[in-house]
C-alpha positions as CSV (number, residue, x, y, z in Angstrom):
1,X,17.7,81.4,-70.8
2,X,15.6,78.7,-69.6
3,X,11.9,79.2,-69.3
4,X,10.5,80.0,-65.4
5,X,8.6,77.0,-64.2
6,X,5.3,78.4,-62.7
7,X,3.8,75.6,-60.3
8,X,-0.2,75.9,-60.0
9,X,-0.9,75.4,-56.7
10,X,-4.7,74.0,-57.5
11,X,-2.3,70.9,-58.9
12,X,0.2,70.7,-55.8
13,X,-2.8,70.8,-53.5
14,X,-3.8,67.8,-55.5
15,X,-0.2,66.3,-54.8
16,X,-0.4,66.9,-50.7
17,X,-3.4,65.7,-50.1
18,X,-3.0,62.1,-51.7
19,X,0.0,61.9,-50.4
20,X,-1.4,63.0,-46.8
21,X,-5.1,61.2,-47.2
22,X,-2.7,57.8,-48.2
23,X,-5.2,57.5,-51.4
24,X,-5.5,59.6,-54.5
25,X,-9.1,58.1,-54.4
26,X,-9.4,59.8,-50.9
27,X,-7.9,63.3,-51.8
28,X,-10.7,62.9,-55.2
29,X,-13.4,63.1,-52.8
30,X,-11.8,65.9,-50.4
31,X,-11.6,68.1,-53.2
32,X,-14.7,67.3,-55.1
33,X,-13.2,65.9,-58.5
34,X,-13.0,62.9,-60.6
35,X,-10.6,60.0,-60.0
36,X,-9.9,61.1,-63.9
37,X,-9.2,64.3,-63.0
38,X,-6.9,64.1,-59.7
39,X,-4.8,61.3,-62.7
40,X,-4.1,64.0,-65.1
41,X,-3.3,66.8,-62.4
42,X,-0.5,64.3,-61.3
43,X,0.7,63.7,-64.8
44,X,0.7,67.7,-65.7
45,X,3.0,68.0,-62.5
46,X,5.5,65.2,-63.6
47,X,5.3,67.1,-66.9
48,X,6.2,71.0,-65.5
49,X,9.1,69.3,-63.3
50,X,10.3,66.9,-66.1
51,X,10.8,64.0,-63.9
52,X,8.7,61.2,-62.5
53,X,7.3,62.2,-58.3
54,X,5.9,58.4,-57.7
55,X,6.9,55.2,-58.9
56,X,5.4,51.7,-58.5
57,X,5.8,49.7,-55.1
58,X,4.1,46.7,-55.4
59,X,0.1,47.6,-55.2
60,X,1.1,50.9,-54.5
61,X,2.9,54.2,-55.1
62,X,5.6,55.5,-53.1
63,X,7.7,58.9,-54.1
64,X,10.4,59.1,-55.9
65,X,13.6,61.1,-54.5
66,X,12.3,64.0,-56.8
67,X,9.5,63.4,-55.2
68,X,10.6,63.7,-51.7
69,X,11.9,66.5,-52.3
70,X,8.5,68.2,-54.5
71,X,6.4,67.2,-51.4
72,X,8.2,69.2,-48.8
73,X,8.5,72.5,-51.3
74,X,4.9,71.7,-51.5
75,X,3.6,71.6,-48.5
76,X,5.0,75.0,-47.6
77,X,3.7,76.3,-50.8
78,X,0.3,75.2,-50.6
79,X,0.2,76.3,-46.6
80,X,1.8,79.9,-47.6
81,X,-1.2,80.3,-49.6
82,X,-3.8,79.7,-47.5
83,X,-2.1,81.7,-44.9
84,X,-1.7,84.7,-47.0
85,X,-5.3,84.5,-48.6
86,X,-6.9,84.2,-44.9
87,X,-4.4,86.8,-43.5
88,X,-5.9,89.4,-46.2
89,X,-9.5,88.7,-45.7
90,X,-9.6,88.8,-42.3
91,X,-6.6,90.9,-40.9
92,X,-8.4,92.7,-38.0
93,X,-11.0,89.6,-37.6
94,X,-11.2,89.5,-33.4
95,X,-13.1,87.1,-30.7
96,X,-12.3,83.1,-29.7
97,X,-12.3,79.7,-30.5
98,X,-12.8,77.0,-29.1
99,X,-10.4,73.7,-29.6
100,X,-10.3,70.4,-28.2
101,X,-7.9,67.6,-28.4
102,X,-6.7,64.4,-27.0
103,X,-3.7,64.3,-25.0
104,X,-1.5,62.4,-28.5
105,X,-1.3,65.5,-30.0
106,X,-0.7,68.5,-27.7
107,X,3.1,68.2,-27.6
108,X,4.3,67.5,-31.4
109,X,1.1,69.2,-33.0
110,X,-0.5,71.8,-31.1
111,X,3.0,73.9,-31.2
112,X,2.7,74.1,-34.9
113,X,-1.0,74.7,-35.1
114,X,-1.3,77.3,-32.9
115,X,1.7,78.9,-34.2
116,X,0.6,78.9,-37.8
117,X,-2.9,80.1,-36.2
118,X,-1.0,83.1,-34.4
119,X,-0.2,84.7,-37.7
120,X,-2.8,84.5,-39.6
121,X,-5.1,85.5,-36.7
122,X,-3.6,87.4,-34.2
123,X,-6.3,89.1,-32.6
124,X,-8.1,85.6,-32.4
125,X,-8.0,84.0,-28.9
126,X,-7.1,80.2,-28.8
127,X,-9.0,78.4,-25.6
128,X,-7.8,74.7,-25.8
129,X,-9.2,71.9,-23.7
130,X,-6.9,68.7,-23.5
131,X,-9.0,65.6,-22.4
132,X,-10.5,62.4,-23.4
133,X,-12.4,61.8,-27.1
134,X,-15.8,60.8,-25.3
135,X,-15.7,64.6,-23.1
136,X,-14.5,66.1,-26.0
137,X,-17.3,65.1,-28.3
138,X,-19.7,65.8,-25.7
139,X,-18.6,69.3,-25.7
140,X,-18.9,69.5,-29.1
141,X,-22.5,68.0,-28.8
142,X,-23.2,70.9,-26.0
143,X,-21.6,73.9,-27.9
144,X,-18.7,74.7,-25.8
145,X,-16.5,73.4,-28.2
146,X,-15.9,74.7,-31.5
147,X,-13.4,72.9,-33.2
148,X,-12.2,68.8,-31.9
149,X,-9.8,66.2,-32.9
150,X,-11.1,62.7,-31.5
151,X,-10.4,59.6,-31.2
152,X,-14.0,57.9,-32.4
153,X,-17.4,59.1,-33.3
154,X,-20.5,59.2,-32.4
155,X,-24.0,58.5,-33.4
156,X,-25.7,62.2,-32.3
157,X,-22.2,63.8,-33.6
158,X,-23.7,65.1,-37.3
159,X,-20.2,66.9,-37.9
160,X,-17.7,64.4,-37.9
161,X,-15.6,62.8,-40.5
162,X,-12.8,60.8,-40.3
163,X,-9.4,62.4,-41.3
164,X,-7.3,59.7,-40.6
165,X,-5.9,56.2,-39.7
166,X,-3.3,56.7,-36.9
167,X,-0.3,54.0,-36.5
168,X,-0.3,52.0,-32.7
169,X,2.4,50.5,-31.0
170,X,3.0,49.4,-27.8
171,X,5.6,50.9,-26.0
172,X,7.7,50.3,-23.2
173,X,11.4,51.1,-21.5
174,X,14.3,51.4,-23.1
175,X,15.8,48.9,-20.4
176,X,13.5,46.3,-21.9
177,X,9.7,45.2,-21.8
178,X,8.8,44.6,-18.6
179,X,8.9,40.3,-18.1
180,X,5.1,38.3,-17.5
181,X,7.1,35.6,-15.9
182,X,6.0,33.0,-18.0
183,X,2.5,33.1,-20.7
184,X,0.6,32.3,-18.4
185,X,1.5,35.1,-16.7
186,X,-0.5,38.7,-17.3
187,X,-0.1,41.5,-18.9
188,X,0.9,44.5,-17.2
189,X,-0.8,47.1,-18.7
190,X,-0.8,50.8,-18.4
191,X,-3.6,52.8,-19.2
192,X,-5.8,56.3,-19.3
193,X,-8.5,56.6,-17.0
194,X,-12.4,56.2,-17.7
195,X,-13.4,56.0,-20.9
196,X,-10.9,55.6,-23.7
197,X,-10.4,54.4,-27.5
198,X,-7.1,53.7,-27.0
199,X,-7.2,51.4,-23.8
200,X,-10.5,49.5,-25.3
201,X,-7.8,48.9,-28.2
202,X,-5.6,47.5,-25.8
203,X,-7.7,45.0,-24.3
204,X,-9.0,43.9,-27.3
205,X,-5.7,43.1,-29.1
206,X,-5.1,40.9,-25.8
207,X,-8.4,39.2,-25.5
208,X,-8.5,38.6,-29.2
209,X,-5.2,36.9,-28.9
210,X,-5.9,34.9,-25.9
211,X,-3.1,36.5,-23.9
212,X,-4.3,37.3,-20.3
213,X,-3.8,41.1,-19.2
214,X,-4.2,43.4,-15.9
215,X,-4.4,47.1,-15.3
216,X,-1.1,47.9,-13.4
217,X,-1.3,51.7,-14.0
218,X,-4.6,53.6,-14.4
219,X,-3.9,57.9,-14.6
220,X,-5.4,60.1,-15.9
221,X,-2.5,62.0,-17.8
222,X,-0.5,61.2,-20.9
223,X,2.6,62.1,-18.4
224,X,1.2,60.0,-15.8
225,X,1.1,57.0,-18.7
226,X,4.4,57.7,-19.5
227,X,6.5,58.0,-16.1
228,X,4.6,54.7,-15.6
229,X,6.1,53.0,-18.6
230,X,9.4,54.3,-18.0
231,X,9.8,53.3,-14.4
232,X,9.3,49.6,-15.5
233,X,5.8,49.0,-13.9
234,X,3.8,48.0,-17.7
235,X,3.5,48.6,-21.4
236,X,1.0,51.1,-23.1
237,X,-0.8,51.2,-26.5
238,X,-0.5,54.2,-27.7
239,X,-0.2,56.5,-30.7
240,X,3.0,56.0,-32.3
241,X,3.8,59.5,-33.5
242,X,2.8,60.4,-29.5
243,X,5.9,58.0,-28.3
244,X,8.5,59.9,-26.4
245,X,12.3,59.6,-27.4
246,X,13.1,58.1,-24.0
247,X,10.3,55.2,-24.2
248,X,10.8,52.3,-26.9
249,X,8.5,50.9,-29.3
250,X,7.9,47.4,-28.9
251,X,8.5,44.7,-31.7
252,X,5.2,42.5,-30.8
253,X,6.2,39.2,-32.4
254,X,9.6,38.2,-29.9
255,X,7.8,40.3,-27.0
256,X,4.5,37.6,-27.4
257,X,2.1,40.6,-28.3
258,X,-0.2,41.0,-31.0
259,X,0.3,43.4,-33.8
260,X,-1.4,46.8,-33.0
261,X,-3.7,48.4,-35.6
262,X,-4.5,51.8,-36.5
263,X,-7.2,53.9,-35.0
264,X,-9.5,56.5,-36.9
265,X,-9.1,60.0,-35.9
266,X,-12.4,62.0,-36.6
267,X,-12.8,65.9,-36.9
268,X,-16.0,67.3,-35.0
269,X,-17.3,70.9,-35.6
270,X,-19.7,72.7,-34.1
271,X,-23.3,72.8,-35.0
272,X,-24.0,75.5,-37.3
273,X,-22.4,78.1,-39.6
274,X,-18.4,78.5,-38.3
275,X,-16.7,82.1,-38.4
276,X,-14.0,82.6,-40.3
277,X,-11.4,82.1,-37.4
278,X,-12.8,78.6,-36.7
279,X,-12.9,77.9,-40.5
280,X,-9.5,78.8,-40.7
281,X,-8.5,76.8,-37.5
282,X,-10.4,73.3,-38.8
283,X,-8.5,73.8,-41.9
284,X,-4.9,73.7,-40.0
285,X,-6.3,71.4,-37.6
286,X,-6.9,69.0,-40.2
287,X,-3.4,70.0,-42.2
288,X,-1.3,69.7,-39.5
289,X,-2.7,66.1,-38.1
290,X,-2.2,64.5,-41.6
291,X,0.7,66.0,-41.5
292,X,2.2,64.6,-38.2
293,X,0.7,61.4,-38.8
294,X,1.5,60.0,-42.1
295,X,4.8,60.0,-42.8
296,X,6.7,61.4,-45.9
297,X,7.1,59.6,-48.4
298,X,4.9,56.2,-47.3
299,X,3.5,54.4,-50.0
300,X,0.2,55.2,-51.1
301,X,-2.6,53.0,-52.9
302,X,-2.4,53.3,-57.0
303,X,-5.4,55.0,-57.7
304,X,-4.8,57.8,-60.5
């Protein structure tokens, strides 16, 4: 009879968050260990499976198909058991918390979130505020907010770290980008009212490239951004895991734009000690971001 393979989770948590973070350098520091050590966690996994997860890619490391497969097993394994140790301390913990969020991530993310939030915390009321990064972290600044996923920082935020570096594209309709009639020609742009990362993005990509630009479309909804977009009347900048199936992403070098970069994403928390619901929401928060926005399998720096 062969002999049961028992996975230590400590050493798949290890495998997640590089993969997740992009950088086994960057999962070192999130769980407070050496370079050294995060190296031979990796190798002891390779050694229970018996076959190589991640194989050389030029200065990097992407998964192998054994791999591929590991990470999703993983994932769930890893998430299961945070869920299951939170669910027993705390399974008659009541009250509220606080979330905020930009509008990117309340269709494809906050489902999951607040699902996996749900069950481990039923008696836990969820109050989530959808707006822009500069009122978001201004709530957090002011209290109301306990938990917040934002686009940038800020110097009086003392709570914030960055999580991630999120993919932008421009997007327009699937009947094609809308025409500038020549290069001299604008820019049509459409954009999010007031204040936003995203939009100052936009215009700098433009004026950096020498390419003239106008605001067509100012709203100030996600929807609003989209209709726009689809009905032919500009382009957006946007997040690309935030692009709807019925918009298209834009190749910028035949369409004359430049190439979009990422943007951080920054977790803010409260000032002061978190309760155990909030704890437990930052830590999904976080889990369910990297997971949406780094897709599985892409190549990470070699660092072990």
């Amino acid at each position: 009879m062969r002999t049961r393979v028992n996975l230590d989770i400590d050493v798949l948590r290890t495998f997640v968050t590089g993969m997740e973070l992009g950088s086994f350098a960057r999962a070192a520091t999130r769980l407070g260990r050496s370079p050294s050590a995060i190296s031979a966690q990796l190798r002891k996994l390779e050694d229970q499976i018996g076959l190589p997860l991640v194989q050389r890619s030029g200065r990097g490391l992407v998964l192998t198909e054994p791999g591929h497969a590991l990470l999703s097993y993983a994932k769930r394994l890893v998430e299961l058991n945070d869920d299951a140790v939170r669910a027993v301390r705390a399974p008659d913990l009541e009250g509220s918390v606080r979330l905020g969020l930009p509008a990117d991530f309340a269709e494809r993310w906050l489902p999951s979130v607040l699902h996996r939030f749900g069950k481990t915390y039923p008696r836990v009321k969820v109050e989530v505020h959808i707006e822009q990064s500069a009122s978001l972290i201004e709530r957090i600044s002011h209290g109301t907010l306990d938990v917040a996923l934002a686009w940038s920082s800020h110097p009086t935020s003392k709570h914030a770290r960055q999580i991630a570096d999120v993919d932008l594209s421009w997007v327009g309709p699937t009947s094609g980008t809308p025409s500038r009639g020549g290069h001299s020609e604008p820019v049509l742009l459409v954009v999010a009212d007031g204040p936003c990362a995203i939009r100052a993005t936009a215009t700098s990509l433009l004026d950096d490239a020498g390419i003239p630009w106008r605001i067509a479309v100012a709203t100030p909804s996600l929807a609003g951004v989209w209709a726009s977009v689809e009905a032919g009347l500009g382009i957006t900048l946007r997040a690309t895991m935030s692009v709807p199936a019925h918009l298209s992403v834009i190749d910028p070098t035949p369409a004359g734009l430049p190439h979009a970069r990422t943007l951080p994403l920054f977790l803010h928390v409260a000032d002061g000690q978190l309760h155990d619901a909030a704890e437990g929401l930052t830590e999904m928060a976080v889990d369910e971001a990297l997971r949406l926005v780094r897709p599985q399998g892409a190549a990470v720096p070699r660092d072990p």
